[in-house]
C-alpha positions in Angstrom: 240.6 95.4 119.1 238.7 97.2 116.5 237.8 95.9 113.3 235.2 96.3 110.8 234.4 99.9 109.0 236.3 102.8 109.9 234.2 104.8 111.9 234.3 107.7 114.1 233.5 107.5 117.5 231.6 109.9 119.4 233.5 111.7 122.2 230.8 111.2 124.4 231.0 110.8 128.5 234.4 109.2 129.3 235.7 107.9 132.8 238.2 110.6 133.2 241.9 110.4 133.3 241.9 108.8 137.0 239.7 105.7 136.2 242.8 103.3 135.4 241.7 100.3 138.3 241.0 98.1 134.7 244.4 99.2 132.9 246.2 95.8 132.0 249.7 96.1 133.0 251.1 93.7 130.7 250.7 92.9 127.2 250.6 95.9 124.6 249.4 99.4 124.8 245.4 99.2 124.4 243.0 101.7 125.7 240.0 101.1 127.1 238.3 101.1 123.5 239.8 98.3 122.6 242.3 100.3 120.1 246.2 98.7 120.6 248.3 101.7 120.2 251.7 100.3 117.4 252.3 103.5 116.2 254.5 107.0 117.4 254.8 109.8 116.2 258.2 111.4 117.1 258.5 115.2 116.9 262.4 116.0 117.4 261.5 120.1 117.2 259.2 122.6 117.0 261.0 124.8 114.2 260.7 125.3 110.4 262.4 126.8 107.9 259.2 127.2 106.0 255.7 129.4 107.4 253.2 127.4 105.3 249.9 129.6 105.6 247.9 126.5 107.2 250.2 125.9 109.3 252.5 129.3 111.3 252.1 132.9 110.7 255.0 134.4 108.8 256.8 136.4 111.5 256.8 136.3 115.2 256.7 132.6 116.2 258.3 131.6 119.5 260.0 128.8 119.3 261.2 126.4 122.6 264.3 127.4 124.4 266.8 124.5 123.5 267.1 123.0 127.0 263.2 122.5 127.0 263.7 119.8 123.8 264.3 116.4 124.2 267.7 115.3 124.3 268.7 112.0 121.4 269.4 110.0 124.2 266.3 110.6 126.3 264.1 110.1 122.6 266.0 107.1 121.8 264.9 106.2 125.9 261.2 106.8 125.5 261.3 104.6 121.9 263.3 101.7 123.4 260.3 101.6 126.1 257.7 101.8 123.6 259.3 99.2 121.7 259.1 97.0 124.5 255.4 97.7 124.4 254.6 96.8 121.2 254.8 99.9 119.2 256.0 98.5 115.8 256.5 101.7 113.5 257.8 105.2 114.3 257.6 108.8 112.5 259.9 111.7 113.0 258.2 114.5 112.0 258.6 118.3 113.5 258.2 121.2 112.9 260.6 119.9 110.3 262.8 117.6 111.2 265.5 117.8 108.8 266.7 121.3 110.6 267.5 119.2 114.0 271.1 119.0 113.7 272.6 115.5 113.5 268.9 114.1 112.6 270.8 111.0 110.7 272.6 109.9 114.1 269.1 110.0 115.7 267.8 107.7 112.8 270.4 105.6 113.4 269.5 105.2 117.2 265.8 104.6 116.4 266.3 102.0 113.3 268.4 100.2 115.5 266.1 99.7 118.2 264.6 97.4 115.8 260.9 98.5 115.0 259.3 97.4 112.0 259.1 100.8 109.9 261.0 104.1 110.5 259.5 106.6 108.6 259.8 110.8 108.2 257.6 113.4 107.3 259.3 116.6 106.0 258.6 120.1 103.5 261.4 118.7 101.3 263.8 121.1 101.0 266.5 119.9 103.0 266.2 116.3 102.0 268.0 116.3 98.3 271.4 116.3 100.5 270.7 113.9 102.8 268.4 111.2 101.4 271.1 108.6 100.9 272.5 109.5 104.3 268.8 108.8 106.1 268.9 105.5 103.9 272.1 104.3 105.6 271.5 105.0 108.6 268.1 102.7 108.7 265.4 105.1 107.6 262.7 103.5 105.1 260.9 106.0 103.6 259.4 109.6 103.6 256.4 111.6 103.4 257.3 114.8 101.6 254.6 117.9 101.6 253.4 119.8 98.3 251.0 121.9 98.2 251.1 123.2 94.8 252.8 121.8 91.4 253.0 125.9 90.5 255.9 127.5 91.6 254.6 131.1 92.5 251.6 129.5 93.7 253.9 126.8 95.5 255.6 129.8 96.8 252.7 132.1 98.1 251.7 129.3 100.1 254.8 128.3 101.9 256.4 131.6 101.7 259.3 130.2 101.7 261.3 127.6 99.6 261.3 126.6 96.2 259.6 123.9 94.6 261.8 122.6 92.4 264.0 121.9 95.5 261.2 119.9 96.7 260.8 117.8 93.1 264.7 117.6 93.3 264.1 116.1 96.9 261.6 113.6 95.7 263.7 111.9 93.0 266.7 111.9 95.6 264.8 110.5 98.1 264.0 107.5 95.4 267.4 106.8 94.0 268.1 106.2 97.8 265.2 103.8 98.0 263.2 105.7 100.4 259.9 104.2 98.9 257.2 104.0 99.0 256.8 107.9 98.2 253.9 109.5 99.2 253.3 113.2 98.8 250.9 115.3 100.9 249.0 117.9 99.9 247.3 120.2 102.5 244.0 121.5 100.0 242.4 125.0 100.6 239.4 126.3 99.2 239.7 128.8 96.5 244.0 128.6 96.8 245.1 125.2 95.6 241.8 123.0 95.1 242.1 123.9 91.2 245.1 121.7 91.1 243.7 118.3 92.2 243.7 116.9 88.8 246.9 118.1 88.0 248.0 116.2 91.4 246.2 112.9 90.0 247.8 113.3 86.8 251.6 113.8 89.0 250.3 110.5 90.6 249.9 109.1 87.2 252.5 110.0 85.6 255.1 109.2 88.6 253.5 106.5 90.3 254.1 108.5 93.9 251.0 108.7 96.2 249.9 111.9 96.5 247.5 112.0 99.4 245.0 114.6 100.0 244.7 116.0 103.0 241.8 118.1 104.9 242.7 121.3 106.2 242.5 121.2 110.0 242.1 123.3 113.1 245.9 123.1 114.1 247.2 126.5 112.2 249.0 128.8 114.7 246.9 131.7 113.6 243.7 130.2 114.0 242.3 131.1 110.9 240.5 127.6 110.1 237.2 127.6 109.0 235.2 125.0 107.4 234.7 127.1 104.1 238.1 126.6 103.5 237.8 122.9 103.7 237.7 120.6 100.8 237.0 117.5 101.7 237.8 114.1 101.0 234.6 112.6 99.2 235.0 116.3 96.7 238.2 114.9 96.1 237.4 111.4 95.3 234.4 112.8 93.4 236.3 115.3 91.2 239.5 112.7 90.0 236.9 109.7 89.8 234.9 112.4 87.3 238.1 111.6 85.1 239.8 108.6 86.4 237.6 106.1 87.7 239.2 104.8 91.0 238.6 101.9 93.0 239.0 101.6 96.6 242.4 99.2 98.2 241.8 100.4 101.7 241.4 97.3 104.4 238.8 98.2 106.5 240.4 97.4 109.8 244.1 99.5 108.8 244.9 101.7 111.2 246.3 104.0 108.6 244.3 107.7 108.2 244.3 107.6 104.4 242.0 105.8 102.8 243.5 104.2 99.6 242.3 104.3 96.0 244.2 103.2 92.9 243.1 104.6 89.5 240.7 101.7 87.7 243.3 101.4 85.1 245.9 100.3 87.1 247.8 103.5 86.6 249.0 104.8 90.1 247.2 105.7 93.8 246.0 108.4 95.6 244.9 108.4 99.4 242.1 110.4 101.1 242.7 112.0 104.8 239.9 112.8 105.5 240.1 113.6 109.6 237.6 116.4 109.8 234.7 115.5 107.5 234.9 111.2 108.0 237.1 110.9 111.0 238.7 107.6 112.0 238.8 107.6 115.7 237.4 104.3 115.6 240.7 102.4 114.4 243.3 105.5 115.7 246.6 103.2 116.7 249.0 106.5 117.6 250.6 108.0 120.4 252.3 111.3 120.0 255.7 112.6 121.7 256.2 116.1 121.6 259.8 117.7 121.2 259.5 119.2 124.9 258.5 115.6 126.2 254.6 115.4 126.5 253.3 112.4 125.1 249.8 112.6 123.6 247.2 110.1 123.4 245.2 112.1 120.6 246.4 114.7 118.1 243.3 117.4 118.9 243.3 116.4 122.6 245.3 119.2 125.2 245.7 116.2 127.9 249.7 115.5 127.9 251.5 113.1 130.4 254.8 115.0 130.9 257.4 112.3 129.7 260.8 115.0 130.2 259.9 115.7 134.1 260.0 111.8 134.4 263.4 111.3 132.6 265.6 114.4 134.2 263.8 113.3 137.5 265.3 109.7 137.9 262.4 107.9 136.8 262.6 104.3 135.7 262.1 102.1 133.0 259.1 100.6 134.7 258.0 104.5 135.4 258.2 105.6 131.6 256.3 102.3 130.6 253.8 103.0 133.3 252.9 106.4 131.8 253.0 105.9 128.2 250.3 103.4 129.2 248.1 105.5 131.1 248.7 107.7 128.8 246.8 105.3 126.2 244.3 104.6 128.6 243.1 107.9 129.1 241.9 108.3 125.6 238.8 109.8 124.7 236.8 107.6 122.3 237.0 110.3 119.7 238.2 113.5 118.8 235.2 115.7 119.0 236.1 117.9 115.7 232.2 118.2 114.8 230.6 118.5 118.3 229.1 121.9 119.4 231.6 122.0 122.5 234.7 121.5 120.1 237.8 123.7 122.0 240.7 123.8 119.1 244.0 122.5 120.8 246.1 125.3 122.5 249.1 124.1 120.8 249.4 123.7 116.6 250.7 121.7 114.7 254.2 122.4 114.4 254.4 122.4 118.2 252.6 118.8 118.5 254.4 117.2 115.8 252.1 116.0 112.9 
């Protein structure tokens, strides 16, 4: 397994996606890096009711025709299996997830498969109704994106939505005890970056973790560019300029953020930092799309299709066989800041983040 500093591995020469004569057929999922693989990422759909301007144009998205998602009994299939594995902690994420009708039932079917942590990532404004409903039915806590503490600002970037619906949404989503809280924030040069002291002062102030995050190449428009990128050490740099901070990161966690609590004891911020310091070297997630491909890497277009398998006949011992070449066929790294660097046909609302 990997331990040590977080590094990023080089993508460098790999053995292809057919060299599986070493892939241990029992124990947990491991890739030939050494990297055990605890951690899925569940994306129930592809659609939003928000077009956030890093993320989907504003008009003229095509969405997948219903049939094409996954049903809840063939997700709740796929996590059982994984389970079995050794994957210990699950996300539902989307698009957002909160617009898949009946998402608490599917919670329900998840948490009770018994993993570890059951987690959600979601924009927030469907959440203020539903928190204590999520609670019940076994979810443990939520991610909830904010990309701006100003509401016409908040509101030029998402171009939809309201951000006091998403402030309501946080302190609903803590009187249901879906803690701890963590807020994302999705920086862009010369849009929000003014506001990452006003963040630190939010994380202050109402001891959430607000994590930074690095604009990536995953926007349906492909307008990325680097100029537009702040990145994590600026970030660290321009609070610690103010608030000294102190790193709380293990350097073995699988997690992407790298922790920091404010010297004073006063609250935490995290770093995500997957463009500029990527952490390939301790990655520990496998991806299901909502149309049924499971990915080993989120910039990576390889996908083992998990849907033909289940509305074929396939077994058990079928699905567990491709989630773990699926993990074996991992490349050591993503590749973001090679020369040969090919952006992922699909973004991310379509992969599931």
């Amino acid at each position: 397994m990997v331990t040590g500093v977080r590094v990023a591995l080089s993508r460098g020469p790999s053995r292809g996606t057919d060299g599986f004569d070493d892939m241990p057929l029992e124990g947990p999922l491991v890739d030939r890096y050494g990297r055990v693989h605890d951690d899925l990422r569940l994306s129930v759909t592809d659609r939003c009711n928000l077009r956030c301007v890093y993320c989907m144009p504003n008009e003229g998205m095509t969405f997948l025709p219903r049939q094409d998602i996954l049903s809840f009994e063939e997700i709740e299939r796929v996590s059982a299996v994984a389970h079995s594995l050794g994957v210990r902690s699950v996300r539902i994420t989307g698009g957002e997830p909160l617009v898949r009708r009946g998402i608490c039932d599917l919670v329900g079917r998840i948490a009770r498969l018994g993993f570890d942590d059951v987690a959600l990532t979601t924009n927030g404004t469907k959440l203020a109704g539903m928190a204590a409903e999520l609670a019940e039915a076994g979810l443990r806590r939520v991610n909830i994106s904010c990309d701006s503490l100003r509401p016409e600002r908040f509101a030029d970037i998402r171009r939809r939505g309201r951000m006091d619906v998403v402030l309501d949404s946080m302190d609903a989503a803590e009187a249901a005890g879906l803690t701890p809280l963590k807020v994302n924030v999705v920086l862009l040069r010369g849009r929000n970056d003014d506001e990452i002291l006003d963040f630190a002062a939010f994380a202050r102030d109402t001891g959430r973790v607000v994590r930074f995050i690095e604009y990536m190449p995953l926007d349906a428009e492909g307008h990325w560019s680097r100029e537009q990128l702040v990145s994590g050490r600026e970030v660290y740099e321009r609070i610690s300029a103010v608030w000294p901070l102190e790193a709380v990161s293990d350097p073995g966690d699988p997690a992407p953020a790298d922790r920091y609590r404010f010297s004073d004891g006063n609250g935490e911020i995290g770093l995500i930092s997957t463009v500029t310091e990527p952490f390939c070297g301790t990655c520990n997630r496998l991806r299901l799309t909502a149309d049924g491909a499971v990915r080993n890497c989120l910039f990576s277009d390889a996908e083992h299709p998990v849907r033909d398998l289940l509305r074929g006949g396939g077994s058990d011992e079928d699905l567990a066989m491709l989630l773990r070449r699926a993990v074996w066929a991992k490349l050591p790294g993503h590749g973001i800041n090679d020369p040969g660097f090919l952006r992922p046909a699909r973004s991310m609302s379509m992969i599931g983040g």
